[in-house]
C-alpha positions as CSV (number, residue, x, y, z in Angstrom):
1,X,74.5,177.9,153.1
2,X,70.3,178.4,153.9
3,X,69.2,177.6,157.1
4,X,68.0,174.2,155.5
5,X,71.1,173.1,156.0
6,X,71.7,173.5,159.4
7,X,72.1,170.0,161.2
8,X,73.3,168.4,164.3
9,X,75.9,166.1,163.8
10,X,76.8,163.4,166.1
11,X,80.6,161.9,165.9
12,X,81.0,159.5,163.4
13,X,84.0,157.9,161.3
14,X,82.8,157.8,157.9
15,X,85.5,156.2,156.5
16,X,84.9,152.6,158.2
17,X,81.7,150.4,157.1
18,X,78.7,151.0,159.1
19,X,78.6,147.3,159.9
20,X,81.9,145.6,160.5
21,X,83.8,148.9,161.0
22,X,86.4,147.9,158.3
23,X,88.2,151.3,158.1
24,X,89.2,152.9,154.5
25,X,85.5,151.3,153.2
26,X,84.5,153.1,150.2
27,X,80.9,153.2,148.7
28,X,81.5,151.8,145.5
29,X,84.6,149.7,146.0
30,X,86.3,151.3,142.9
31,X,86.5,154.5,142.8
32,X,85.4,156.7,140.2
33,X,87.9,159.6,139.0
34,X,90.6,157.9,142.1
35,X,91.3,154.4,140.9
36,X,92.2,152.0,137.7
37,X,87.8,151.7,136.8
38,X,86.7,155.0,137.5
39,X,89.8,156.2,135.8
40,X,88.7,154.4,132.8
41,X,84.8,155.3,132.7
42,X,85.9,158.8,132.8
43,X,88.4,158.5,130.5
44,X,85.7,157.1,128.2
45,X,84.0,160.6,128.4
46,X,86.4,163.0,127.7
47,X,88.4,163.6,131.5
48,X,88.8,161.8,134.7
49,X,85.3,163.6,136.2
50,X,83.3,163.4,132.9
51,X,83.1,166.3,130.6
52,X,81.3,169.0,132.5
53,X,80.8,166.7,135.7
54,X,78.9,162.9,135.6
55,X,75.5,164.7,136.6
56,X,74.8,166.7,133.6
57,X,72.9,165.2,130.5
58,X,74.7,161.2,129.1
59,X,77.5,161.8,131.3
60,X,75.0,160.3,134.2
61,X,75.7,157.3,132.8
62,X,79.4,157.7,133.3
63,X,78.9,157.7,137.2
64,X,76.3,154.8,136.9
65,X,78.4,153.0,134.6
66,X,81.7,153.2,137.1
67,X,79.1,151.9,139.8
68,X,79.1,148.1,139.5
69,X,77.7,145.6,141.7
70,X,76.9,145.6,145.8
71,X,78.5,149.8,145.3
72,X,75.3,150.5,143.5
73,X,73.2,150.0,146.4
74,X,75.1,152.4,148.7
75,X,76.2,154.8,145.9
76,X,74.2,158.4,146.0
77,X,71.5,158.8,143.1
78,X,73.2,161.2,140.6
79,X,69.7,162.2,138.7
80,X,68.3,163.0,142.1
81,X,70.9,165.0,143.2
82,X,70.7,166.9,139.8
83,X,67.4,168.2,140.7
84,X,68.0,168.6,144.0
85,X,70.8,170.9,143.4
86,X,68.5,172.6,140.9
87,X,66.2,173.6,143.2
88,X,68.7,174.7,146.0
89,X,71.3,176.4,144.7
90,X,69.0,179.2,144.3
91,X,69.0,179.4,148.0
92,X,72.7,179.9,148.1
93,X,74.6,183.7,148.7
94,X,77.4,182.5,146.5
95,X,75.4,181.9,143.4
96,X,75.9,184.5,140.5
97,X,72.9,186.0,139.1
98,X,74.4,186.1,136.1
99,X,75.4,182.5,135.9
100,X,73.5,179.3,134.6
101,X,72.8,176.3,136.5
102,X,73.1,173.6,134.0
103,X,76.1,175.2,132.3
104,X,78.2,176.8,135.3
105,X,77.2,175.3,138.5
106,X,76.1,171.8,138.1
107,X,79.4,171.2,136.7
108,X,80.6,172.3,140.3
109,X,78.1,170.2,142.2
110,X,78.6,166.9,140.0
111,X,82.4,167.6,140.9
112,X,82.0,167.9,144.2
113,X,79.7,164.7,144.6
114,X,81.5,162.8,142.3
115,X,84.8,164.0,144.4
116,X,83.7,163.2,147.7
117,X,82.6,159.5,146.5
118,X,85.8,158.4,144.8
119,X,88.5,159.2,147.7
120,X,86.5,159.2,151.9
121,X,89.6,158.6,153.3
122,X,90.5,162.1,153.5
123,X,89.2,165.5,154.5
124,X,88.1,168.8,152.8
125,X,91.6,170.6,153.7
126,X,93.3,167.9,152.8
127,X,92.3,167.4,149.2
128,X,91.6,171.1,148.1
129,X,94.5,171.5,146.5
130,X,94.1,168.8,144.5
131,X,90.6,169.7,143.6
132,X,91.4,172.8,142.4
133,X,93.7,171.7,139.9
134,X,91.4,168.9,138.5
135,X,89.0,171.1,138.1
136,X,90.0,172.7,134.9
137,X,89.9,169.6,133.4
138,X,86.5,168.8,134.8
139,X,84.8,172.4,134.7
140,X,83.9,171.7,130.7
141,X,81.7,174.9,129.4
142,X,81.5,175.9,133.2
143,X,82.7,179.9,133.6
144,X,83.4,179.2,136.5
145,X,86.8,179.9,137.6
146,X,88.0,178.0,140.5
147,X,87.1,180.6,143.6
148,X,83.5,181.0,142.3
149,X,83.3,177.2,141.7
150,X,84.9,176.1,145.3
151,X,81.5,177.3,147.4
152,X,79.3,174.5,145.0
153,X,82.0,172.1,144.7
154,X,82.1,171.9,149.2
155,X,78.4,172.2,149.2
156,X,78.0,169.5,146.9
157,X,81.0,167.5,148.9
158,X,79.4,168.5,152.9
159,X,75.7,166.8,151.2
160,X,77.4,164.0,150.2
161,X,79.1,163.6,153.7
162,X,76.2,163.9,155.2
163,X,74.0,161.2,153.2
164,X,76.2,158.7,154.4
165,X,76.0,159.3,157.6
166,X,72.2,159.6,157.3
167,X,73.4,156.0,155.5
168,X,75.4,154.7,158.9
169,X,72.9,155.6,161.7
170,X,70.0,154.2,159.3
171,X,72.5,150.5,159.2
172,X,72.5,150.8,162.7
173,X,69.4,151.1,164.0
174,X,68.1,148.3,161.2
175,X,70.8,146.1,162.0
176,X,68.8,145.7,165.2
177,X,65.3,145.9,164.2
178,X,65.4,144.3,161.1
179,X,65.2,140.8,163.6
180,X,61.6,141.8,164.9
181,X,60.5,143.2,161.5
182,X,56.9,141.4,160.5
183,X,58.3,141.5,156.8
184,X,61.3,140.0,157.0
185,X,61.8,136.4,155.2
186,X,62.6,133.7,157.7
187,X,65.8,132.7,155.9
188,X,67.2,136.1,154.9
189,X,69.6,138.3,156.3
190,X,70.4,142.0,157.2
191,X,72.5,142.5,154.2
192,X,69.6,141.0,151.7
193,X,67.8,143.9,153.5
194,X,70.0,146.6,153.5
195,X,69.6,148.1,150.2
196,X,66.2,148.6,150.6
197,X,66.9,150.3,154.0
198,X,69.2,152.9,152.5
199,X,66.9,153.2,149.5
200,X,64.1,154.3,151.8
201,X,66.6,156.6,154.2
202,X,68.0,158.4,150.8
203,X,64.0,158.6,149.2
204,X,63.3,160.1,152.0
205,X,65.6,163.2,152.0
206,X,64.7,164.0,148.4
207,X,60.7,163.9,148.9
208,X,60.8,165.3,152.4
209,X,57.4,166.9,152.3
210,X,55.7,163.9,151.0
211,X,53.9,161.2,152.5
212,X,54.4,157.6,151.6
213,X,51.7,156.4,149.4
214,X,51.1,154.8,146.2
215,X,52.1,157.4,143.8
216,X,55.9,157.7,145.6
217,X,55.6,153.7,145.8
218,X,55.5,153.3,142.3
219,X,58.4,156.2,141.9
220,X,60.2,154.5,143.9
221,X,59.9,151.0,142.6
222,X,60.4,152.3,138.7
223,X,64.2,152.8,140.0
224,X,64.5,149.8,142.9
225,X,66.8,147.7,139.5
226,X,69.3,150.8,139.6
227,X,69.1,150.6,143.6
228,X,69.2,146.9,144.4
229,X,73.0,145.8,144.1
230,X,73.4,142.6,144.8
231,X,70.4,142.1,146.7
232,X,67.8,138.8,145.5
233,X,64.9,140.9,146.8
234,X,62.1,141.9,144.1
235,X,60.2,144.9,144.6
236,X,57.3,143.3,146.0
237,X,59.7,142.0,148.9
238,X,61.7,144.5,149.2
239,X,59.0,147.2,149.0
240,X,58.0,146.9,153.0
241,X,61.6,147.7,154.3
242,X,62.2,150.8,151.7
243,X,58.6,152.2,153.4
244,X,59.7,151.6,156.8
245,X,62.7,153.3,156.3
246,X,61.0,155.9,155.0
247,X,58.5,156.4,157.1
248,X,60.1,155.9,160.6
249,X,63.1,158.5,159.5
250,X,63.1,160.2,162.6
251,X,63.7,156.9,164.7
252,X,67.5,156.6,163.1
253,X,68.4,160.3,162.1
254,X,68.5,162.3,165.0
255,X,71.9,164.0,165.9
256,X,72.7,162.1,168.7
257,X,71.7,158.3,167.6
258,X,74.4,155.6,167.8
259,X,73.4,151.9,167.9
260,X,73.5,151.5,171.6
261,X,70.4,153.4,172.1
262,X,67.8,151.0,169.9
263,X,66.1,154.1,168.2
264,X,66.5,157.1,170.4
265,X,64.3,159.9,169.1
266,X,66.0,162.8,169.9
267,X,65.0,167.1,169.7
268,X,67.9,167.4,167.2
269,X,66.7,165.6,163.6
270,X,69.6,164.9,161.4
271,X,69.0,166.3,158.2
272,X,70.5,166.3,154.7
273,X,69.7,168.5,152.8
């Protein structure tokens, strides 16, 4: 991995919900590729993953499709992470020269994601094995075999890890301040809220260099429909909360932030990508 990805990690369960610690919570509530409807919205394309992994080309809309409901809100943007990947992979020592992103290694990424998302309850070393034998079923035109694939498949799966943490210590710090926020409606709740929050948090690890202004705003809000879930806020109301999580990043992601400590801003900055 670059040195972009070096991060400071605090402890954290990300197998439980941020808020009411249920343990096992997944982020879409039906997995896709590890349960009855993700089996069946992959089956729909060809394999359990897609045909050469859910990011690439239609097959998005296999991993949007599988995502129904409240799971939209918390799932992890699949376009975005497309062009993230395309961008970073570059920087990676186990990339072949030779090799093609869109063909062989965003396959392997997509898989990875897509992996990670559809079964939290277990670790790296404990699916692997697994992994590697779904993956000639999901590789599609990919050449890559299995030990050249593994690296982007665990980059792909560490990212994703790492989102939703960036995901928990963002629902726990606006648990708390969301009560004192000068845009929140008087009858709503946190969870109305909470979309928008993690919209912000994840907006704000793919445009890291930019600042918020009215050109991101309307980015932003061209995709807040896909985002929303279940939540009854517009864009216009839920607009003020996707910029304040956005723009106060550093108040919820450094390493060492837990909800006791109301928005510690530590040295060590989380970071996800």
């Amino acid at each position: 991995m670059s040195r972009k990805d070096d991060i400071q990690d605090g402890g954290r369960d990300l197998n439980r919900d941020p808020i009411s610690k249920t343990p096992g919570a997944h982020p879409v509530g039906v997995g896709v590729g590890g349960t009855a409807g993700g089996v069946a919205a992959g089956a729909a394309a060809g394999t359990v993953f897609g045909p050469v992994g859910t990011l690439i080309g239609a097959a998005i809309g296999v991993i949007a499709g599988a995502a129904v409901g409240k799971g939209v809100a918390e799932r992890i943007d699949p376009t975005g992470e497309t062009e993230y990947w395309r961008d970073a992979h570059r920087e990676r020592d186990y990339v072949k020269t030779d090799h093609d992103y869109d063909r062989d290694y965003a396959p392997a990424y997509g898989f990875g994601l897509q992996a990670r998302e559809a079964d939290r309850t277990r670790d790296w070393g404990e699916s692997e094995a697994s992994l590697r034998k779904e993956w000639e079923s999901a590789r599609g035109e990919s050449r890559l075999a299995w030990e050249d694939a593994q690296p982007a498949v665990r980059d792909a799966w560490d990212r994703t890890d790492r989102t939703y943490d960036l995901y928990e210590r963002s629902d726990a710090y606006y648990a708390d301040a969301f009560e004192s926020a000068p845009y929140r409606d008087a009858d709503a709740d946190y969870t109305q809220y909470q979309p928008a929050y993690r919209y912000g948090a994840y907006a704000r690890t793919r445009h890291a260099d930019r600042a918020w202004d009215d050109s991101l705003a309307a980015e932003l809000e061209s995709d807040w429909a896909n985002r929303r879930g279940d939540s009854p806020l517009d864009w216009d109301r839920a607009k003020a909360a996707v910029q304040d999580a956005y723009v106060s990043h550093d108040r919820y992601s450094g390493g060492s932030y837990i909800r006791e400590n109301s928005g510690r801003d530590d040295t060590d900055k989380f970071r996800v990508g």
